[in-house]
N, C-alpha and C positions, 0 to 999 in steps of 0.2 A: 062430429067430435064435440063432445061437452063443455063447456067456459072453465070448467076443473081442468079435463084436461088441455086442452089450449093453455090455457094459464099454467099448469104445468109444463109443458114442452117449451112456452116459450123460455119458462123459469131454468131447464135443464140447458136450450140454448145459449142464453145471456151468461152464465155456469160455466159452460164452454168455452165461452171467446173468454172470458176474466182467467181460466186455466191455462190456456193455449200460450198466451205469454208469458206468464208462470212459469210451466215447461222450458219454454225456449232459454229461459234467467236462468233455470236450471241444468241444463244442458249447456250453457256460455260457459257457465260456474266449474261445470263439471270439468272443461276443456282450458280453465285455465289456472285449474289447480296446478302448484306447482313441484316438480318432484326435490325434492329434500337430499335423499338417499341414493348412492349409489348402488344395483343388486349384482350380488353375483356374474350373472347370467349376461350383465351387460358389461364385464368387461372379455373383450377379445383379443389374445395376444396374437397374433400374425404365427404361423408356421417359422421357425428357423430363427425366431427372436427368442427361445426358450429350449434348455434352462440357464436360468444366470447362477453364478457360482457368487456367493458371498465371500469379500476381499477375505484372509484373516481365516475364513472357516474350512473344515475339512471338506475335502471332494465327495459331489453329490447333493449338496445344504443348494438350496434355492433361494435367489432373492425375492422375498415375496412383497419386497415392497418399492416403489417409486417415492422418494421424497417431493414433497413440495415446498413451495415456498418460507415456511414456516422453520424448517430444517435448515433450511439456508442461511437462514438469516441465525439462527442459532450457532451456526457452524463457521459463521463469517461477525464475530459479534466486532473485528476491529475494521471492515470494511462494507459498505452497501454492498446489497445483490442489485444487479443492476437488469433492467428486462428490455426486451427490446421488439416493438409491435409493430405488427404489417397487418394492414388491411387490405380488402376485397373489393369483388366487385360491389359494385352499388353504390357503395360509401364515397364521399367527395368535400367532407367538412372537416376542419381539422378540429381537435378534443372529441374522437372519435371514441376514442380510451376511455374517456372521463369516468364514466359509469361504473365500466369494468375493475378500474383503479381504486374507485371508493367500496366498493363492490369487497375488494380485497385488503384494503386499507381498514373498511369497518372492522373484517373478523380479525384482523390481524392488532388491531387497536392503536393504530398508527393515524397523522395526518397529513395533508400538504402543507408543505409550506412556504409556499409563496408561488405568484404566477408562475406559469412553464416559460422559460426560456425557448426562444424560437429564431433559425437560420436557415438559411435557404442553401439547397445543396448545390452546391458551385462544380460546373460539370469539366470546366476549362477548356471547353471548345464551341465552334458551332456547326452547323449542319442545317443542309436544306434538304426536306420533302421531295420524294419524285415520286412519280408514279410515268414508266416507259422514261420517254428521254423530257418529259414536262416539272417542271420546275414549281411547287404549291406552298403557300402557308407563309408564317408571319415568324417572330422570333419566336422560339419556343418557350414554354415554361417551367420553369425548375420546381422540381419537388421540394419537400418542407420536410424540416427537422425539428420537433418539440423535447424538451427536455422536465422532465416532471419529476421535483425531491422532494419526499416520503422523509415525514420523521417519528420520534418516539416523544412524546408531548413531555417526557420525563427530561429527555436530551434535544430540544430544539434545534441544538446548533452541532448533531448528529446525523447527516444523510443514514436511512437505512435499508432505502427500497428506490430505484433512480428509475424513471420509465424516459424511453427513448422509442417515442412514437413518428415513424416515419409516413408522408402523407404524399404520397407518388400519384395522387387523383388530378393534378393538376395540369401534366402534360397529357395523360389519358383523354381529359374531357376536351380539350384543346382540338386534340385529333379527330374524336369523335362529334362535336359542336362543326368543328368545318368541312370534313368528307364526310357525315353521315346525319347523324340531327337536323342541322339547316334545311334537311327536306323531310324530314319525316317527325321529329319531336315538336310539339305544339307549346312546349317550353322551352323551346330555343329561336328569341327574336330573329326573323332570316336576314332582318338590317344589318346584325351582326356578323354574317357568313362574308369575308373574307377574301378564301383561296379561291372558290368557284363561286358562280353567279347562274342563276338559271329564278324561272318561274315554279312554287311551291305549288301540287296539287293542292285545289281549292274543294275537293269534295268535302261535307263533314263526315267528320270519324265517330261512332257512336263511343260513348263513356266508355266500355269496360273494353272494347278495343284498344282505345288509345291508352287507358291504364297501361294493358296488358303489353303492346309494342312499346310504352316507352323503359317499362320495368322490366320488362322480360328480357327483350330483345336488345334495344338501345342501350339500357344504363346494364342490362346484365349480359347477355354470351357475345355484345362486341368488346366487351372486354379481353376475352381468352384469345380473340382475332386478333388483336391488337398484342398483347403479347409475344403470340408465337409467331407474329412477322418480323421484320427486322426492324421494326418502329421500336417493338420489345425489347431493344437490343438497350434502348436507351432507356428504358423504366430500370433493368437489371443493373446496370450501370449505376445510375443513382442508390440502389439496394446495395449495389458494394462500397459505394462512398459513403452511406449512411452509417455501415460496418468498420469502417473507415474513421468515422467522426467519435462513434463511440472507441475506438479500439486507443486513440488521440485524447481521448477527453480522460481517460484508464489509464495509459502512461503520463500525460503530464503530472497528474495529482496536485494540481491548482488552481485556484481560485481562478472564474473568469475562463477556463482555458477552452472551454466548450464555444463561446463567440468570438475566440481570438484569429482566427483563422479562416472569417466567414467569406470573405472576399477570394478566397483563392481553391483550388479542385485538393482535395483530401491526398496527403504525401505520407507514406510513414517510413519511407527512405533516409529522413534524420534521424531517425533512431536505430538504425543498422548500418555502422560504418563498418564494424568488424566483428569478426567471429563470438566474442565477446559479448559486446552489443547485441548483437544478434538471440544469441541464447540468452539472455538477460530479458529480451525482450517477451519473445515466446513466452519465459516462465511466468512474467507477470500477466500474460494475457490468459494463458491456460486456468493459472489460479484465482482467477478472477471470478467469482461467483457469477453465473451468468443465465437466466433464463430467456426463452423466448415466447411471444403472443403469439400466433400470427389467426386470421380470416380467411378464409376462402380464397380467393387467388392468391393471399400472400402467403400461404401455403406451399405454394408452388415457389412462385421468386424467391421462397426461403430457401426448400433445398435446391432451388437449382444455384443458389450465391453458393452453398455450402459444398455442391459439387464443383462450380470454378474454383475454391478456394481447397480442396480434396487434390486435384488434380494438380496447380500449382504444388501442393505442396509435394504430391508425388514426381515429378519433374525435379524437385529441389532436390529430393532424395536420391533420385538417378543420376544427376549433375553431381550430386558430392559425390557417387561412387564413382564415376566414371572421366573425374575431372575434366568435362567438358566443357561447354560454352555457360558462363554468368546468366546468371538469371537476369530479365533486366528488374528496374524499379518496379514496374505492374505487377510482375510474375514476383516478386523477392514479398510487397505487399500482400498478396495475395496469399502466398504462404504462410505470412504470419497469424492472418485473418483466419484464416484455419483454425489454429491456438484459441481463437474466441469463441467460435462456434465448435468446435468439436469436443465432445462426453457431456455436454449439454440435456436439458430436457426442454421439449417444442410442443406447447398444447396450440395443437393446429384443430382452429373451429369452422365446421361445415366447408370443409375442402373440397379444391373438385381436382384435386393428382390425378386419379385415375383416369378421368376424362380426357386433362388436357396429354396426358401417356400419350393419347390413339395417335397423337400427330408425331409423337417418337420412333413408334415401331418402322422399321425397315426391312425391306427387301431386298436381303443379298446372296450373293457366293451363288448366282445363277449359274446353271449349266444346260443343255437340251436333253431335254427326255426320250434319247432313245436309249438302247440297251446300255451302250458303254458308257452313256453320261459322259461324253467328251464332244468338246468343240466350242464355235465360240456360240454364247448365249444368242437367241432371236432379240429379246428386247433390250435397247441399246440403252434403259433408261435405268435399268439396273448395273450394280458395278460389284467388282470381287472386293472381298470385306479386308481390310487393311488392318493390321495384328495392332490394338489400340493402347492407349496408353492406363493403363486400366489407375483410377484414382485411391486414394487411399481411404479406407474403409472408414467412412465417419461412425462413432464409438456412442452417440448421442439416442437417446429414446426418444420415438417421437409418437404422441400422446393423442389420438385421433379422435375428436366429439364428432355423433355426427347422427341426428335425428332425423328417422325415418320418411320423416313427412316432410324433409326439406327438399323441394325440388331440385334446387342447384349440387347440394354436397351428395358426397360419396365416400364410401368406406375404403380407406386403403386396401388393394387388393396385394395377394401375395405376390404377382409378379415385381414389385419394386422388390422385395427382398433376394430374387432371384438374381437382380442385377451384383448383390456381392458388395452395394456401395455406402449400406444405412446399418443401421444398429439395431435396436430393439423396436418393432412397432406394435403399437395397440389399437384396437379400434374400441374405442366408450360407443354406445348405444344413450342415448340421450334424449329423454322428454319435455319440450322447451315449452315454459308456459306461453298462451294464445290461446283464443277465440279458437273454438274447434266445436263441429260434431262429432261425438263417438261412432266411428266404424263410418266416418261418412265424410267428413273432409274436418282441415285443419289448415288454419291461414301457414300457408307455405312462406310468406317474407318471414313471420314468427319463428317458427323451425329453424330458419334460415339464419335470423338477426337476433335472438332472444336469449344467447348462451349468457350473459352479463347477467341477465334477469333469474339466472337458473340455480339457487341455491346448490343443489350437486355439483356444476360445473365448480363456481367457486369455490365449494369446498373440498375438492379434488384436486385444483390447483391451489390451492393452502396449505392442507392437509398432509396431501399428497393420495396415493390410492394402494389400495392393499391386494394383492393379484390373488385370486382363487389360487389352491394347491391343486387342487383338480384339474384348472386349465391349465398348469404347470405341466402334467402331467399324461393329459388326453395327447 
């Protein structure tokens, strides 16, 4: 080879490597372009959520549209909308919202103003840890309540947007930091482990292992574990006192009234002495303009609070018919909580419903499979299905984001509308900016955590969204 070409080759090599990251800036760029627009194609209405009849209009007119935020606050010009956010797994910091808030504050042309207000949710009891007949753990930790006013820079001293961010990550990691972390997370000091005591494998874990167990596994699906046990019982709990606190903070209509109560477990039993009261109260709750956030797991603890409070209030409706046994105070509560959440709109981001479903489904009304299907069932583990108290049909849309490449989330499937308990659901199709390769991978926390960052999301919960007539109509 001649010194021209050597000297050429190396020239096309050197060429080469100065391109090669080039490309790659270009392909980062490409994947984390972000989408703007909502298309057609990406919105999906669930089976049996359609058609909606337009209040006022003749039979057959379609509503083709979901209001958002924007509408509300136009509609409510003598009272705040007030929002109310649950987050997921992962997350463990409180101003979790911040983002999302300014996010919707910017388009909306609104500010803060002044700190969040902040109370600890007072559960009024305590409880110890077992696992079998052994006794674990330390006092528990209460979840957090943030309180964030929105105003119009024209009316300062005009609440117009009230966020009521609930932060239930703090009995979670509790649980998780002493039966599980202490031996396995390399971010959790073992001097701090507590309940049990034992020696930490000393192997080392390679980098993206240990990423991977502590994000994946640890901070992410022992989350759903922990829910659906009876540990769960007491994050749920906290989720209805937090519904509780705002439904409290609604009826007093005063200054101060959100911290005034912070020492004691959430009552709304003083404000329903009589029949009167009662219906008085309902009306102001239902009328209350009322949205909600919620994350990934809190997707879940939402409709399952909205189902405890579905049910109380179907119980209340059967007790009045059939002048039976009083409600007590939980159950009377709970019905009114109802009034807060029910005919609502819920932009539930990167959920995982579906998932956590599988641990729902049951096996019953067994029989033996011989000819006449009579006798008593072989497996004793199943039992004959008992005629249930079916809850009262929540009237609310629930508004489903949920991008492809998110490893945790999933798309609502139609079997929840099977169940007869939910209103109108949709599932958004959602491209969440992040570091991605085209047709090749795309950072999954991104997908996952980036709905804030998503000018569409935003502007579908502002806006609101305009439903295809076609999908109205398929």
């Amino acid at each position: 080879m001649s010194d021209y070409d050597k000297s050429t080759a190396s020239s096309k090599k050197k060429h080469l490597f100065e391109i090669i990251p080039l490309i790659f800036s270009m392909v980062a760029l490409i994947g984390c372009a972000a989408q703007t627009d909502l298309q057609e194609e990406d919105i999906r209405p669930l089976p049996f959520s359609i058609p909606w009849v337009l209040v006022g209009e003749g039979a057959g007119d379609h509503h083709r549209h979901i209001n958002g935020i924007r509408q509300a606050l136009i509609d409510s010009p003598d009272q705040p909308v007030r929002v109310l956010v649950l987050h997921g797994m992962i997350t463990d910091e409180a101003g979790y919202s911040v983002n999302m808030q300014k996010r919707i504050g910017e388009r909306l042309g609104i500010e803060l103003a002044n700190e969040p207000e902040t109370i600890d949710i007072k559960r009024g009891y305590d409880f110890t840890t077992y696992l079998g007949p052994a006794p674990f753990g330390k006092e528990p930790e209460y979840s957090e309540l943030k309180k964030y006013v929105w105003v119009d820079d024209q009316k300062p001293d005009t609440p117009r947007l009230i966020y009521y961010e609930v932060l239930w990550a703090s009995f979670r990691n509790q649980v998780k930091n002493e039966f599980l972390a202490c031996f396995e997370s390399r971010s959790v000091d073992q001097n701090d482990c507590t309940a049990v005591k034992g020696k930490r494998n000393t192997d080392s874990r390679t980098l993206v292992n240990g990423l991977l167990k502590d994000n994946i596994m640890i901070n992410g699906f022992a989350d759903p574990i922990i829910l659906l046990g009876p540990l769960g019982d007491i994050i749920k709990d906290d989720i209805m006192l937090a519904n509780c606190i705002v439904a409290r903070d609604i009826l007093d209509q005063k200054e101060e009234s959100f911290k005034r109560y912070e020492k004691e477990r959430c009552n709304l039993s003083s404000y329903v002495t009589d029949e009167e009261t009662y219906q008085n109260t309902a009306s102001i709750l239902l009328e209350t303009p009322f949205v909600a956030i919620t994350e990934s797991l809190g997707s879940f603890l939402y409709l399952d609070t909205e189902q405890r409070f579905s049910q109380a209030a179907a119980m209340e409706d059967k007790l009045r018919k059939e002048n039976g046994r009083k409600l007590s105070n939980e159950e009377l509560q709970d019905s009114q909580l109802f009034n807060l959440l029910d005919q609502r709109t819920v932009y539930m981001m990167a959920n995982q419903i579906p998932l956590l479903l599988l641990a729902r489904y049951t096996a019953e009304d067994c029989y033996p499979d011989n000819n006449e299907g009579k006798g008593e069932c072989p497996n004793r583990l199943l039992r004959n299905r008992a005629e249930p108290l079916h809850p009262i049909t929540a009237r609310s849309t629930y508004v489903a984001f949920n991008d492809a490449n998110d490893l945790l989330g999933f798309d609502i499937t139609p079997n929840l509308q099977y169940t007869g308990s939910f209103g109108k659901v949709i599932n958004i199709s959602v491209r969440n900016p992040g570091f991605s390769i085209p047709f090749l991978f795309k950072s999954p926390s991104a997908a996952h955590k980036n709905h804030a960052d998503n000018p569409a999301v935003i502007k579908a919960v502002v806006e609101g969204i305009e439903i295809p007539k076609k999908q109205l109509t398929d």
